[in-house]
C-alpha positions as CSV (number, residue, x, y, z in Angstrom):
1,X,77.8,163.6,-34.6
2,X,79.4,160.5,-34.6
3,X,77.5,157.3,-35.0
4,X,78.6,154.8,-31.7
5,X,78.8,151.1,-32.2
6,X,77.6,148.6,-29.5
7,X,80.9,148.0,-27.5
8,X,81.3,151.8,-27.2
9,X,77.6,151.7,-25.9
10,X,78.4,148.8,-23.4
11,X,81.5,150.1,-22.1
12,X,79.7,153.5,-21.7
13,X,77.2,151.8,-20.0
14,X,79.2,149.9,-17.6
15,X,81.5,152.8,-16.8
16,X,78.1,154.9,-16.2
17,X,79.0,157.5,-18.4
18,X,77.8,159.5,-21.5
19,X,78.8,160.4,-24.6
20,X,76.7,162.8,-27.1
21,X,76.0,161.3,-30.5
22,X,73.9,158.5,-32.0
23,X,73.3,154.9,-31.9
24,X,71.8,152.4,-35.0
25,X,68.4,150.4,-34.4
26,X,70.6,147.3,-34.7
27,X,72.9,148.3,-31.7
28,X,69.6,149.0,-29.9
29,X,68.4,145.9,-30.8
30,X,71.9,144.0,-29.5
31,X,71.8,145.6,-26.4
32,X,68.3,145.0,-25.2
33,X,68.3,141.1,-26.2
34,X,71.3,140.2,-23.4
35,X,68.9,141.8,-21.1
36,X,66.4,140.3,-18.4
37,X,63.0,140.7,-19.6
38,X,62.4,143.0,-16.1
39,X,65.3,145.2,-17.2
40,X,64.9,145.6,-20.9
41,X,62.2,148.7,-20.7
42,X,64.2,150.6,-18.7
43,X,67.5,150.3,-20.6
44,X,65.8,150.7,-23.9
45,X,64.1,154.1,-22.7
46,X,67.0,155.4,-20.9
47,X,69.1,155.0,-24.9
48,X,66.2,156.4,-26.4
49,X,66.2,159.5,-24.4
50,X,69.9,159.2,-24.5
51,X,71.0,158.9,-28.1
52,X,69.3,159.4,-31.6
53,X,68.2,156.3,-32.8
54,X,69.0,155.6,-36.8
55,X,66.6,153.5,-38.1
56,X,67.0,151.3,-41.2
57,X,66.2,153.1,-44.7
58,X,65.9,152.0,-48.0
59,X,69.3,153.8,-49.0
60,X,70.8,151.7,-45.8
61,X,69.8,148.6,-47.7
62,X,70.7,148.8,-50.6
63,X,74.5,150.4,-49.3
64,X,74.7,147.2,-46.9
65,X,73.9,144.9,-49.5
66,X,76.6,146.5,-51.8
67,X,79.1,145.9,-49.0
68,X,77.8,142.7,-48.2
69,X,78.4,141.6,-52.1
70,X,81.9,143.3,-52.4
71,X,83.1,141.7,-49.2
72,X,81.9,137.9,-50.0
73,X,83.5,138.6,-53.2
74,X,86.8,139.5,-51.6
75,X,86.3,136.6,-49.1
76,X,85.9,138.6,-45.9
77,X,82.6,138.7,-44.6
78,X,82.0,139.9,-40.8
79,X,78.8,140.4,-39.5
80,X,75.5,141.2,-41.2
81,X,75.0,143.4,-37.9
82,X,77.9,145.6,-38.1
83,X,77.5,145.8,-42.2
84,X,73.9,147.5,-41.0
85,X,76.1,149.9,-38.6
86,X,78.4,150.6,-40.8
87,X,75.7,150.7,-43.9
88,X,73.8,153.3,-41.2
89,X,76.7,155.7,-41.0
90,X,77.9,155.6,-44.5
91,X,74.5,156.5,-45.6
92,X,74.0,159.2,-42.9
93,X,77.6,160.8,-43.6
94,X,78.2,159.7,-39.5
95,X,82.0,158.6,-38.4
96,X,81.8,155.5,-36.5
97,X,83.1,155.2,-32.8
98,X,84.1,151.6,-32.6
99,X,87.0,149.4,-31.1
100,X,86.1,146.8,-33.2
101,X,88.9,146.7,-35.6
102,X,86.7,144.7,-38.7
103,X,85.2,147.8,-39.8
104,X,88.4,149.4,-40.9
105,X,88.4,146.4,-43.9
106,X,85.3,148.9,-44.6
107,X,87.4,152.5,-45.4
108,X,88.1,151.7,-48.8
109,X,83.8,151.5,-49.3
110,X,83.3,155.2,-47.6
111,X,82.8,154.3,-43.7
112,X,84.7,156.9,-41.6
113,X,86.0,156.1,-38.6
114,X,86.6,157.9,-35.2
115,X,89.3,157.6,-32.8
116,X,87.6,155.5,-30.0
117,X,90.3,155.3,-27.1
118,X,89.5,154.7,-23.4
119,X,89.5,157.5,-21.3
């Protein structure tokens, strides 16, 4: 099962169509907060029942902070966000489904990726 980041989960969403697989807390959390308050219940139910939510484990931590350390050292920080999703799939042995293209500076650390193309 592939873990899907958030613009995967956005353009799914805007395309109304579905893919199997799961989604991190943290993408959860990123697409409720754009959301109107009236909206935000609905949505966040509907990816519940939808995809298998990861949640954030102590093995997560400590793997995101060990990214998060080797990539300040190397001078290329991206986003404490997507260091959680990637942390999330390294940890759970997951490919992640992504089109965003910071996350392959994350290969050499054990994230696997998976072909995300537009159908």
């Amino acid at each position: 099962m592939n873990l899907i980041d958030t613009d995967i989960i956005l353009e799914l969403l805007h395309e109304r169509r579905h893919e199997i697989g799961a989604i991190s807390i943290i993408t959860l959390i990123e697409i409720l907060r754009g959301l109107e308050d009236r909206k935000r219940v609905k949505v966040k139910d509907l990816l519940e029942k939808s995809f298998s939510v990861q949640s954030l484990n102590n093995e997560t931590i400590i793997t995101y902070c060990s990214l998060y350390r080797r990539l300040k050292k190397e001078g290329v920080l991206i986003p404490d966000a997507d260091l959680l999703i990637a942390a999330t799939a390294i940890c759970r042995n997951m490919m992640l489904k992504t089109h965003d293209e910071h996350f392959t500076r994350l290969v050499k650390f054990g994230l696997k990726l998976a072909q995300a193309c537009k159908e």
